[in-house]
Structure formats: structure tokens, C-alpha cells
C-alpha positions as CSV (number, residue, x, y, z in Angstrom):
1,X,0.0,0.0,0.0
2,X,1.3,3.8,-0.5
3,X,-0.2,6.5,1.5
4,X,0.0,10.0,0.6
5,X,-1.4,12.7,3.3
6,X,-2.0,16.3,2.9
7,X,-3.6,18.9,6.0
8,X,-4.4,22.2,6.0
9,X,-5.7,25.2,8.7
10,X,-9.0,26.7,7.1
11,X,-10.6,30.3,8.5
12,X,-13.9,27.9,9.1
13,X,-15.3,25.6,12.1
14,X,-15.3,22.1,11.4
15,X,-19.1,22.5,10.9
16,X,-18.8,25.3,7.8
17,X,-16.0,23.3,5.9
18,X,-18.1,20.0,6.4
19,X,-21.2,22.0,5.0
20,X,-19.0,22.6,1.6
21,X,-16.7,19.2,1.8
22,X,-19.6,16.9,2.0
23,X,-21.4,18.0,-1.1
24,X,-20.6,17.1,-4.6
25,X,-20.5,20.6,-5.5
26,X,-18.4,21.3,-3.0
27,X,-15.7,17.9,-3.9
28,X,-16.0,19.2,-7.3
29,X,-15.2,22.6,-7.3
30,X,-12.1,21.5,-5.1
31,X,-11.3,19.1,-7.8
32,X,-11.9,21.7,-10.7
33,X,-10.2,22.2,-13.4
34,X,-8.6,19.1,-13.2
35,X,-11.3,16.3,-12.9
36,X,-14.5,16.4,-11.7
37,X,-16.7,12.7,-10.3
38,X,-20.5,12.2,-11.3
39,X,-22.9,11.4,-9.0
40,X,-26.6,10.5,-9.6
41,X,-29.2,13.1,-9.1
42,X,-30.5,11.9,-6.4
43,X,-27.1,11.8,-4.6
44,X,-26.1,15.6,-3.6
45,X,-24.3,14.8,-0.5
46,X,-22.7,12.6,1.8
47,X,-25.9,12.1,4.0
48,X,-25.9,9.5,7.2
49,X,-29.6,8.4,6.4
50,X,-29.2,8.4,3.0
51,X,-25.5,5.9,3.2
52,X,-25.4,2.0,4.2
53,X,-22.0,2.4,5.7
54,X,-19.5,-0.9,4.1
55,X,-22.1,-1.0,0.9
56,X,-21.5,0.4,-2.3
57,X,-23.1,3.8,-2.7
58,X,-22.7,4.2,-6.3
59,X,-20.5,3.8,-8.9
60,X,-18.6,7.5,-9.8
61,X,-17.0,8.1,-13.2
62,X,-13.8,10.6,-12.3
63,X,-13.8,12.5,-15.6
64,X,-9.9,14.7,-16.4
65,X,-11.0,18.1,-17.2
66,X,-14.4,17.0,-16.4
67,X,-14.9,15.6,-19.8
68,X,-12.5,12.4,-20.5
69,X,-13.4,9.5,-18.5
70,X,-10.1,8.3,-16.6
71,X,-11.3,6.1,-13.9
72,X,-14.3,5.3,-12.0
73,X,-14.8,4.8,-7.8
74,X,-17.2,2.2,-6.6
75,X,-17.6,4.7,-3.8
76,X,-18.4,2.9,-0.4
77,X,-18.4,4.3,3.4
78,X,-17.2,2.7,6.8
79,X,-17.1,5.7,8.4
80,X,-19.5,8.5,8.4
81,X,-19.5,11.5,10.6
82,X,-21.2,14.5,10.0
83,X,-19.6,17.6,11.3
84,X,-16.2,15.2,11.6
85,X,-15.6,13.2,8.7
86,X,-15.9,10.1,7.0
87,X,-13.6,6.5,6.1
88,X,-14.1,5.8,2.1
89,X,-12.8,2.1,1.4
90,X,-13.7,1.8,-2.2
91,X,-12.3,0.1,-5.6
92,X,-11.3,1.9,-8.8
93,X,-10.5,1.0,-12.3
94,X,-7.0,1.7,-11.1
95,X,-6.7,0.7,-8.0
96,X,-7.5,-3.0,-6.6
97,X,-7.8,-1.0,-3.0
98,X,-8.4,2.6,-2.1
99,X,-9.3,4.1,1.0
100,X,-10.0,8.2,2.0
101,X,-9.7,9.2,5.4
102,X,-11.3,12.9,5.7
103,X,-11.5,14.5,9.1
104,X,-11.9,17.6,10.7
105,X,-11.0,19.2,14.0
106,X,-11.4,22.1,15.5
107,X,-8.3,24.5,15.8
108,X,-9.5,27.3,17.8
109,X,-10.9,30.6,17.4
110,X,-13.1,29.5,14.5
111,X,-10.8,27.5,12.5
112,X,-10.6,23.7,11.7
113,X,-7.6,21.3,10.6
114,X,-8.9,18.8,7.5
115,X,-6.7,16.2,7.6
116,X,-6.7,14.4,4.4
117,X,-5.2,10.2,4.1
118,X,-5.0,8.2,1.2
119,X,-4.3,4.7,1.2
120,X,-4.0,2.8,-2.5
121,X,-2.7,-0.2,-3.9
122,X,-2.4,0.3,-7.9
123,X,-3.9,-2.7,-10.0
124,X,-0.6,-2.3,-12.1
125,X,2.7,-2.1,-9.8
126,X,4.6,-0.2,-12.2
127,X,2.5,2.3,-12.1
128,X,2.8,3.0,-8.4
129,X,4.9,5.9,-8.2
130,X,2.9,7.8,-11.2
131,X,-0.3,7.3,-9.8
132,X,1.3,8.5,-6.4
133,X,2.9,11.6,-7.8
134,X,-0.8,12.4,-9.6
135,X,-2.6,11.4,-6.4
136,X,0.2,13.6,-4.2
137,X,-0.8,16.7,-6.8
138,X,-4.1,16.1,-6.5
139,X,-4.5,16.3,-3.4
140,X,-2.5,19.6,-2.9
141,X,-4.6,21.4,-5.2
142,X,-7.6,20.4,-3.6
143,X,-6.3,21.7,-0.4
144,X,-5.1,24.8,-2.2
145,X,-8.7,25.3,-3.3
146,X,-9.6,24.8,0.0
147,X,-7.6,28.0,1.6
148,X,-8.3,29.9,-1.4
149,X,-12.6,29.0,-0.7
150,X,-12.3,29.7,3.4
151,X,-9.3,31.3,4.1
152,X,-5.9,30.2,5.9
């Protein structure tokens, strides 16, 4: 397994960030311009009553540029939080495992600390350390769009 992780301070409670972070708006404008995931309609945010935690929730198409169709996320919860975070333990078309950790805490005098932890095995070894160094990127531009959206 490789593990990339990636934390940030953000001008927002736990409970504002959380508002934006569990919303597919909010995952895909931190994702935007470089990818975006689909959802179905009926599926606008991470919601406890709405989740069979361990189940899949759906299947997720991760689209580069939000157009080309890279990968997909059978998207599954263990962990579900409101307010806190939530434990993704999913497969992809790239990945035979993949799991998101997402979690916020408070950091006093209205701010919050999202800690972000990625776990993944690639399907293809080779391609390990590419997929880590796009994953690693990824990930600091969502963060980036994450200061940029509530301060830091």
C-alpha cells in the first residue's frame, strides 16, 4: 500500500467546511479544473440516512477536465460523521484498494484542521509511483482550493 497525506488550517469551524466538503459541488469545485466525479441526481451529499455504511453507494466516473473519463470509484463508506468526517474504502478501475480518510477538527478561534489520508494499492505495480505523484498533486490542489474557498 502507498499513503500520501495532505492537512491544511481553514478560516472555518469544522461545521462550515463540512457544509462545503460533503457536497458534490463542494468535492468538485475542489477538484476543478482538473477532474471532476459524477454522481446520480438523487445523490447531492454525503448524507448518514441516505449511506449503508460498508455497501456500495454508487459507482462514480472521475472525468480529467471533467470531460475524458479516466477512472471510475465504486464509492463505499465505513465511516460516516457529520460535522467530523468520513472513512471511504472503495475500488477503482486503477486501484485494486483505495481508501480516503477525511477529518476535521477544531483548531480554535473559529478555525478547523482537515486532515486528508489516502491509502492505494495500484492494480498495475509499475505504475505505483505515477499514480502517487498524480494522487500527491491532487490532493494539494484540492487543499489549495480549499484555503483559497475559506481562508488560511
Amino acid at each position: 500500500m502507498r499513503v500520501v497525506e495532505q492537512e491544511s488550517i481553514l478560516a472555518a469551524t469544522p461545521e462550515a467546511v463540512w457544509a462545503r466538503v460533503s457536497t458534490f459541488e463542494g468535492i468538485n469545485d475542489e477538484l476543478r479544473p482538473l477532474m471532476r466525479m459524477t454522481a446520480p441526481a438523487r445523490v447531492r451529499a454525503l448524507d448518514p440516512a441516505e449511506v449503508v455504511l460498508g455497501e456500495r453507494i454508487f459507482r462514480s466516473w472521475i472525468l480529467l477536465f471533467g470531460l475524458i473519463p479516466i477512472d471510475y470509484d465504486d464509492l463505499s463508506l465505513i465511516a460516516l460523521e457529520p460535522g467530523r468526517g468520513f472513512h471511504e474504502r472503495s475500488t477503482m478501475l486503477s486501484m485494486r484498494a483505495w481508501e480516503h480518510e477525511r477529518w476535521l477538527e477544531p483548531d480554535g478561534d473559529g478555525r478547523c484542521r482537515l486532515r486528508d489520508r489516502l491509502s492505494f494499492e495500484p492494480r498495475i505495480g509499475i505504475a505505483g509511483a505515477l499514480l502517487e505523484a498524480f494522487i500527491r498533486m491532487t490532493f494539494r490542489h484540492r487543499h489549495k482550493r480549499l484555503r483559497r474557498y475559506f481562508g488560511a
